[in-house]
Every structure is written in C-alpha cells, then in structure tokens.
C-alpha positions in Angstrom: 56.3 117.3 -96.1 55.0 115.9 -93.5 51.3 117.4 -92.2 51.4 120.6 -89.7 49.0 119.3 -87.6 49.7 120.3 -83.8 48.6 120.7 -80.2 49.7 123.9 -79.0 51.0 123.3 -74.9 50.1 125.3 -72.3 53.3 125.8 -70.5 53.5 126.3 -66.5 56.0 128.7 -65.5 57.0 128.5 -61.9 59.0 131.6 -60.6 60.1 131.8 -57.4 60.8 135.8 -57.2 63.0 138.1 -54.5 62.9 141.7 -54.7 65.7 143.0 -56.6 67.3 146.8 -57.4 66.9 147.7 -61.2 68.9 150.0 -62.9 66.0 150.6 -65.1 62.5 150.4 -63.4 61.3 148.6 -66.9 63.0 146.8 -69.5 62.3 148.9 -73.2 60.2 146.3 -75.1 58.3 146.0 -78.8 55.4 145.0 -80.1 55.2 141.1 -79.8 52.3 140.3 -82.4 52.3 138.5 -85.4 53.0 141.8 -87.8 54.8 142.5 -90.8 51.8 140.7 -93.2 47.7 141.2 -93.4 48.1 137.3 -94.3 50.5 136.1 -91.9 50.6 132.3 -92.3 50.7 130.5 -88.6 52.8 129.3 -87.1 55.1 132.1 -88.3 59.0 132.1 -89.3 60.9 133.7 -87.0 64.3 134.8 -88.3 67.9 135.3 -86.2 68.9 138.8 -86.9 72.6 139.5 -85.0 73.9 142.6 -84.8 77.7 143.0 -84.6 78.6 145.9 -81.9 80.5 147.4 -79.8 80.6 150.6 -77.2 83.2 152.6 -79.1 81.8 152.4 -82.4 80.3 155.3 -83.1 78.3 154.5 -86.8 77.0 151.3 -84.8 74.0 152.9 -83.0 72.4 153.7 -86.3 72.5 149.8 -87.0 70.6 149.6 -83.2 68.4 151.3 -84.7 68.0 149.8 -87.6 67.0 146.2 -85.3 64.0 148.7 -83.7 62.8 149.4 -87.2 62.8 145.9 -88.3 61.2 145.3 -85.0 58.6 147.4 -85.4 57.7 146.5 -89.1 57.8 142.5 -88.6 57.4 142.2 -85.0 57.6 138.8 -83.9 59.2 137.6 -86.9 62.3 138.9 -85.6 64.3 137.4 -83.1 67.7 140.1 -82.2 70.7 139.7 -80.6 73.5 142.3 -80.2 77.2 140.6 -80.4 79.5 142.7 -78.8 83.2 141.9 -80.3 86.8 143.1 -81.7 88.3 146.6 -81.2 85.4 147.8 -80.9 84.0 146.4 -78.0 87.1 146.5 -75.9 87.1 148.5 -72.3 88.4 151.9 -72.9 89.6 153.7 -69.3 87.3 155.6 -67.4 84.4 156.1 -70.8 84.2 153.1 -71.2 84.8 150.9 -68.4 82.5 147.8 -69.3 83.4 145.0 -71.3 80.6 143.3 -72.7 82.6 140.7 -74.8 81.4 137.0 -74.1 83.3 133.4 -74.6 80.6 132.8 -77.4 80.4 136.0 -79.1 84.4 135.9 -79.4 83.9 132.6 -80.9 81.4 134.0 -83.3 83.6 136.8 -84.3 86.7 134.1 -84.9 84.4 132.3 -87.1 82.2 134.8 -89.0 84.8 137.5 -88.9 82.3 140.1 -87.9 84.9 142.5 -86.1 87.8 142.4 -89.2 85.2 143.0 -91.8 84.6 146.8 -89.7 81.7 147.0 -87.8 78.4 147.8 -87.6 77.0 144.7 -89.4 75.6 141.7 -88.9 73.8 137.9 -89.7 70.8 137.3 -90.9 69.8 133.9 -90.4 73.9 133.1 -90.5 72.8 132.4 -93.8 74.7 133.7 -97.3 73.0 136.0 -99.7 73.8 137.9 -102.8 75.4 140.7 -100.6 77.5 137.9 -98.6 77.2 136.7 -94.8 78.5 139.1 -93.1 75.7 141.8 -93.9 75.7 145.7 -93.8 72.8 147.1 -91.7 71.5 148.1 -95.1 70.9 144.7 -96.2 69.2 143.4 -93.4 66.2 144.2 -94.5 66.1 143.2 -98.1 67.6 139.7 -96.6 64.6 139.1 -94.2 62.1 140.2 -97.1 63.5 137.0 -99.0 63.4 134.4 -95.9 60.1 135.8 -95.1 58.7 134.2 -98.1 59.7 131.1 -97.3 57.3 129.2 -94.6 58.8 127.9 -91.1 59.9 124.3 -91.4 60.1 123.9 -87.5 58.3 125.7 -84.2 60.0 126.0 -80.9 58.5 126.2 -77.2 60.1 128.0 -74.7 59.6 127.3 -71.2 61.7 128.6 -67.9 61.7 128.2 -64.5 63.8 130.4 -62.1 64.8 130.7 -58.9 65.7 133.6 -57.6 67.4 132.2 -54.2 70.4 130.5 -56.5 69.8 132.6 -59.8 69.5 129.3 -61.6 67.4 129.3 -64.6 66.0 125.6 -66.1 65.1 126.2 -69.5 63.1 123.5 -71.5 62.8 123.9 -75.2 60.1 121.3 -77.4 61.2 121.8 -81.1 58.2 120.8 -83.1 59.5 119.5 -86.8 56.7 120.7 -89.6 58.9 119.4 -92.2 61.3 115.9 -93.1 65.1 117.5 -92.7 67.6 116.2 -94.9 70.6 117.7 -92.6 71.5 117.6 -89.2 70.6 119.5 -86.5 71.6 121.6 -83.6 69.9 123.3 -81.1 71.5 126.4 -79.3 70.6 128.4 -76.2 71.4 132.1 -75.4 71.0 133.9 -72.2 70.1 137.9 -73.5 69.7 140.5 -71.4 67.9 144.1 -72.3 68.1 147.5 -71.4 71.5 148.0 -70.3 72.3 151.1 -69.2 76.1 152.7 -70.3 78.5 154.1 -72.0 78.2 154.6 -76.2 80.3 156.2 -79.0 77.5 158.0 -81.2 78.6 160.0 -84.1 75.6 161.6 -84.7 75.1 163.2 -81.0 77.4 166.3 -79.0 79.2 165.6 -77.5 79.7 162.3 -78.5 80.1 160.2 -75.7 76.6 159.0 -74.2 76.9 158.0 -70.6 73.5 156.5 -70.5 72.6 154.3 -73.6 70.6 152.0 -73.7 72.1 148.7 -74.8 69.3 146.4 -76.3 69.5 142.5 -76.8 72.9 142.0 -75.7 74.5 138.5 -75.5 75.3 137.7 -72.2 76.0 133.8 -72.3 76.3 131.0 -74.8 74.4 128.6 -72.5 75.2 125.5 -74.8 78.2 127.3 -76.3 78.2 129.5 -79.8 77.0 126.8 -81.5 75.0 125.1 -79.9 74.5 121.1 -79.8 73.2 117.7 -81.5 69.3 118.1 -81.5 68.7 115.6 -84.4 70.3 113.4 -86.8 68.4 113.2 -90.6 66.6 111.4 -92.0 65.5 109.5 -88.7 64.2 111.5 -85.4 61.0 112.3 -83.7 58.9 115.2 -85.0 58.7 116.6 -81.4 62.3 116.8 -79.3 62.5 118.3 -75.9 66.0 120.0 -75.1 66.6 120.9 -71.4 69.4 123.2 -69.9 70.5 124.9 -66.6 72.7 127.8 -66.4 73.6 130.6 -63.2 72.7 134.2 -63.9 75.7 135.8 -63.1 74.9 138.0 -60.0 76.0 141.7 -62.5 72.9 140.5 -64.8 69.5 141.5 -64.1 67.1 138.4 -64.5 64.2 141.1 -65.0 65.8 142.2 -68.0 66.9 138.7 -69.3 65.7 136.4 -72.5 66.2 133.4 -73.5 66.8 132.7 -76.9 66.5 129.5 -78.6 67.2 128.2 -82.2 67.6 124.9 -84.9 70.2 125.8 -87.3 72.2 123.4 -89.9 75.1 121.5 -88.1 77.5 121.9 -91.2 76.2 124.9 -92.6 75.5 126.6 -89.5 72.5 127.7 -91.6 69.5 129.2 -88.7 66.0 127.2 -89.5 63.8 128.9 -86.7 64.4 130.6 -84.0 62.4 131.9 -80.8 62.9 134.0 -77.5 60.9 134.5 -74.1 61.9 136.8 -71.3 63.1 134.7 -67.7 60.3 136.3 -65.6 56.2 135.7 -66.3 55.1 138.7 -66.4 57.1 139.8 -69.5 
C-alpha cells in the first residue's frame, strides 16, 4: 500500500458565461457533504450507482426515488446516473415525444443487458454481488452498505472550463492512486445533465401520464465512449495521472444543468474503483 499522503489542488475554473433561457430556473440538487458515517474516513469512496430507465416505465420512478434516498442517506458517497434504454425508453407519439437514448447508454444496455432483464434496475459499482449485476432497486442499498466498508484505493479531481460562445467544455481529470493496482485501468468521462423537465409513465399517480417530471441525472454523452479509455497499465505508472478531454454541448442541453462525471474502473472486469462528478458551471 503505498502511503496516502497528498496535496489537495486548488483548481481555477474559468467560465466564460452568456445568458441563457432555462426551462427550470434552478437545477433540483442534494446535500453534497461527506454523510452517511459519524467516522467518515477521508478521502471518501465514492461509488457509481446507475439506474436503468426509461419514460414509459411506469414502476421506474419508484427506483428514481430510490437514487434520492440513497442520496440523502450517503451523500457524497454517491455518484448517479440515469441510463435511459430498450422499450422502454423509446419515443411514444405525441406523450412521449423525447428520446433520451444515447450511443453509450445503448452500448451499455447491449453489454449489461439492463433493458432485457425488465426494467427498473440498475449497477452498482458494475460490480457482481450475491444478488447478480444487474441489480433490483431493492438491492442497491444493501450493495453500497458492503463497498462502503471498503476504503477508496484512488481520488479523482475534476476541473472544467467552458465557453459559452462555442458550448465547448475542456474537462481535466488528475486521478490520484492511494493504492499499488494489480489490473489495468481506464478512465471514462460522462456528460450528465439534471432536471429535465417531460414526459413520465407513473403507476402510482392519476392519471398516469406526468407531463412535467423531472428527470434527474440523465446520461447525455459518453464523452470517451461507454467505456471509457487506457488510464494506466499495472504494475508500472505514476501515482498522479492527468486525463484531458473536449466535447460540444449539444445546443438541446442546458450547460446550467450539466455534470461531469468521471471514473477508474477495471479494463477487463469493467469493475468501478472510484468515481467523482462536478457540475460545468462554478457556481454549482
């Protein structure tokens, strides 16, 4: 093991900001500190927690609502993504006219087989426990209890720049190793965006079709693709790597709203070692 000594960075941000139209004057945010534990070791793990979606399911808001709940009970532990795929998420007339399927969630779905297995569920971690991979929104929480107890092997740094005149985004992220890693390494970068406003199956309301959900966390771009690329090859690597990447915000995305989020997972096993998200804007 090697010894967790670090500097913590101070990061400049430079944003170069036009006014824009929201659709929602704020994006709906959580608690961001370090909760979940009265003796929260530092630096914390931070754990991927996917949820596997779509607009005409109408048990998967409960699972939506189940990411808020973790939210609230570990905070910053948890990073969240919604993956909109299959059936589910296709367009559906004049309901449901968006289609929030993306290149890289359709590539998760291929692999992981998140739509065919019947949705809501999810990942935790992408890792495999006793109640499989492909987890019921029931067993998330019994799944982060476990990788909660283990301590975080890596911490990342995120750090973006935008500008708003060409909607590019520069996104530098420093992966600080806190461990000696047998296995290779990737590194992959999403593009998230929050509080989406639209349509929504819900069982549980009447009538049944809500015109103006609020979509949280959705994946809006596989910046590096689904996943990801070469960060480090074991046993021989620097314990501080620096990953750059520059994307467009398509122009139907609100950068207000928007996230990145950044993780190390297991080239082979595709196994998520830390992860890590900041919002595009400053003032988030």
């Amino acid at each position: 093991m090697k010894k967790a000594f670090f500097i913590l960075f101070a990061f400049t941000l430079t944003v170069l900001i036009l006014p824009s139209c929201d659709r929602v004057e704020q994006p709906l945010k959580e608690k961001t500190d370090q909760c979940g534990s009265n003796e929260a070791v530092v630096p914390i793990r931070k754990i991927l927690l996917e949820d596997y979606t779509g607009h005409t399911c109408g048990n998967c808001p409960r699972a939506a609502e189940k990411v808020l709940e973790l939210k609230t009970t570990y905070c910053a532990h948890i990073v969240p993504i919604a993956v909109h795929v299959g059936f589910f998420a296709y367009p559906g007339g004049s309901d449901y006219p968006d289609d929030y399927r993306t290149e890289g969630g359709n590539a998760l779905d291929a692999f992981y087989g998140n739509g065919n297995a019947g949705l809501p569920n999810g990942l935790v971690n992408r890792k495999t426990f006793d109640a499989g991979q492909v987890l019921p929104f029931s067993a998330w929480a019994a799944s982060i209890g476990l990788l909660l107890e283990q301590p975080a092997r890596a911490i990342l740094h995120i750090e973006n720049k935008y500008n708003a005149l060409t909607r590019e985004v520069e996104t530098v992220v420093t992966s600080k190793m806190l461990d000696d890693f047998s296995e290779n390494l990737n590194i992959t970068v999403y593009f998230v965006e929050d509080s989406i406003v639209g349509a929504q199956l819900d069982y549980a309301q009447n009538p049944t079709l809500i015109d103006n959900y609020v979509h949280r966390h959705m994946l809006r771009k596989a910046v590096n693709g689904a996943f990801g690329t070469a960060l480090a090859t074991a046993p021989e690597y620097a314990s501080e790597l620096v990953s750059k990447f520059t994307f467009k915000i398509d122009q139907q995305w609100n950068e207000n709203h928007g996230q990145i989020v950044a993780f190390i997972s297991n080239t082979e096993t595709k196994e998520v070692i830390q992860a890590e998200s900041k919002y595009i804007l400053e003032e988030h």
